[in-house]
N, C-alpha and C positions, 0 to 999 in steps of 0.2 A: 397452590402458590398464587398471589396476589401482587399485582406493579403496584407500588406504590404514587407511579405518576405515570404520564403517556409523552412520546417524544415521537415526533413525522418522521415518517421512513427517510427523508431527504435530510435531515439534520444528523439522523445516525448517521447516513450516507459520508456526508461533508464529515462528520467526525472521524467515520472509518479514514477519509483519505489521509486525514493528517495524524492518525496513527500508524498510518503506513510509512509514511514521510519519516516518523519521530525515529533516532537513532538508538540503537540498542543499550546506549549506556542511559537511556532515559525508557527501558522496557518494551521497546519497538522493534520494529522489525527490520529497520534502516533502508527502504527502497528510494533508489534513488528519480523513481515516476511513479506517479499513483494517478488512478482517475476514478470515477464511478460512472455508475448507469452505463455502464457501455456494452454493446453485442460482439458479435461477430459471422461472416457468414460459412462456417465452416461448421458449427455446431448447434448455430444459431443461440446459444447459453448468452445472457442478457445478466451482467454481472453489477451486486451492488457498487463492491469497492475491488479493487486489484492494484498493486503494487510488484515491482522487480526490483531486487536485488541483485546487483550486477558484480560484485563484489564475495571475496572468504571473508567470514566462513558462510554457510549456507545461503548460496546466490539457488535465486530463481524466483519463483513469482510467490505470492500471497497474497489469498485469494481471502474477502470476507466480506459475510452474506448477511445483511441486517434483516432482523428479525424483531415485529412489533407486538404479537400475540402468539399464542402457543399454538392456533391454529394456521396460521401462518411458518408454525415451524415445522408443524405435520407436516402440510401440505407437502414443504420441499422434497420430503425423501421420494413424492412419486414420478419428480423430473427425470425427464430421460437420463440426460448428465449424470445423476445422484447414484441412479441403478446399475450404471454403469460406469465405475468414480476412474476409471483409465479416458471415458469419454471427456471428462469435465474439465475445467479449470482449476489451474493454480495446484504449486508442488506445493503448497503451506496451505490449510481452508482452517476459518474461523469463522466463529457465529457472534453478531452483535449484537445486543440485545437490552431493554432495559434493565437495570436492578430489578431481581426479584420471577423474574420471568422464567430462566432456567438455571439448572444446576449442573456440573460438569457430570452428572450421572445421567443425565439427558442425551448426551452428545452419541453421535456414532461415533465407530473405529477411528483414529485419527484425525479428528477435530477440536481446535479452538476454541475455548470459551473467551469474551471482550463481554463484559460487563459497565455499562453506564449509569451513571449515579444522576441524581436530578442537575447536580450543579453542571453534567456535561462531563463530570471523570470520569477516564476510562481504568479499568483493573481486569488486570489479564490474570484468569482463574486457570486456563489450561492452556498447552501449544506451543510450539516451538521458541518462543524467546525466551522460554523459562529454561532451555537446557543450557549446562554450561559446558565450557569445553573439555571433550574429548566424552564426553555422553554418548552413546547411542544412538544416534535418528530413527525414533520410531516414529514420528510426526509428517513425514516425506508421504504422498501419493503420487501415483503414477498420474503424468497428467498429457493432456491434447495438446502437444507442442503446437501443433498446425492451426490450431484455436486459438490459440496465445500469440501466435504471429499475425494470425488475419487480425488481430484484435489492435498488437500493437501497430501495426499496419493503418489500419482504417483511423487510430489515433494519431500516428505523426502527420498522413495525408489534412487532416484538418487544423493542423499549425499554418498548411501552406506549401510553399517549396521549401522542405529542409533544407537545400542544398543554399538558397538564400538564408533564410536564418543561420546556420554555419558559417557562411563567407561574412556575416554581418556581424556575429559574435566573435571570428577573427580578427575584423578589421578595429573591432574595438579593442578588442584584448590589446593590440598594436599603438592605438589610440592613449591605450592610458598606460603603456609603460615606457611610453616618449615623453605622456606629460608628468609622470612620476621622476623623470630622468630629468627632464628640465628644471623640474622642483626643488630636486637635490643639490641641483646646480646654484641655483637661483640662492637657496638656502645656504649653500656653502660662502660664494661671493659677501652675503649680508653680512655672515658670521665674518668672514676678515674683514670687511672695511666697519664692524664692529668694535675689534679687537686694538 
């Protein structure tokens, strides 16, 4: 099998996050946070892209691992994590990859194919967003909660003080439904002394 084009592991990267984002009425996975490149100190697993679904049906994380060459996709299975997939990340794993690189006969046990075309589409060949409801979850791995947390952990810690960002997203929230109320107001008044 032959790519027909080549695309930087950081462009798959940025792709995978905003198909983590993309809501499942548009093939996605609907996570409501996605990141890339991120570690953790618990298993130390260095993650292309990850997203969490906080939400039914199928909340929990989803995990996907871009993939540039076929030697690059060998390699993975010799990660600690891989050999030990209750070690790893993510209750959903998928693999990104150029068109033409792999085929969902490639894949191990319960994994993802995300397939990218040159223009940058993605086409999900295997994986969980393709079941419909009331299906079977064969797609589910057991995964390193503990990993998942230091992860999201060491991610909110670099917003800042969430506790500010929160009281700051409140005070807005507060902010614009005083000046939506005024608005109404204002609007109402114009319409009688219209009429």
């Amino acid at each position: 099998m032959v790519t027909s084009f080549q695309m930087r592991h950081k462009e798959l990267c940025a792709l995978a996050v905003d198909w983590l984002r993309r809501p499942a009425s548009r093939s996605g996975p609907g996570c409501s946070a996605a990141v890339s490149e991120s570690g953790n100190y618990v298993n130390r697993e260095i993650v292309d892209a990850i997203g969490w679904r906080a939400y039914e049906p199928l909340v929990g994380s989803v995990l996907v691992e871009v993939k540039t060459s076929r030697a690059d996709f060998l390699a993975d299975r010799r990660k600690k994590h891989r050999s030990n997939t209750g070690n790893g990340i993510g209750k959903y794993r998928y693999f990104m990859v150029p068109e033409g690189l792999l085929d969902a006969d490639d894949l191990p046990e319960k994994w993802g194919l995300l397939v990218v075309n040159e223009k940058g589409h993605i086409r999900v060949v295997a994986g969980h967003v393709q079941m419909r409801r009331g299906d079977m979850d064969v797609w589910a791995h057991c995964c390193n909660e503990e990993a998942e947390k230091a992860l999201l952990i060491q991610c909110l810690s670099r917003v800042g003080n969430p506790q500010k960002v929160q009281d700051s997203i409140r005070m807005e929230r507060r902010l614009n439904s005083r000046l939506m109320r005024e608005n109404a107001k204002l609007q109402k008044e114009i319409r009688s002394k219209c009429a």
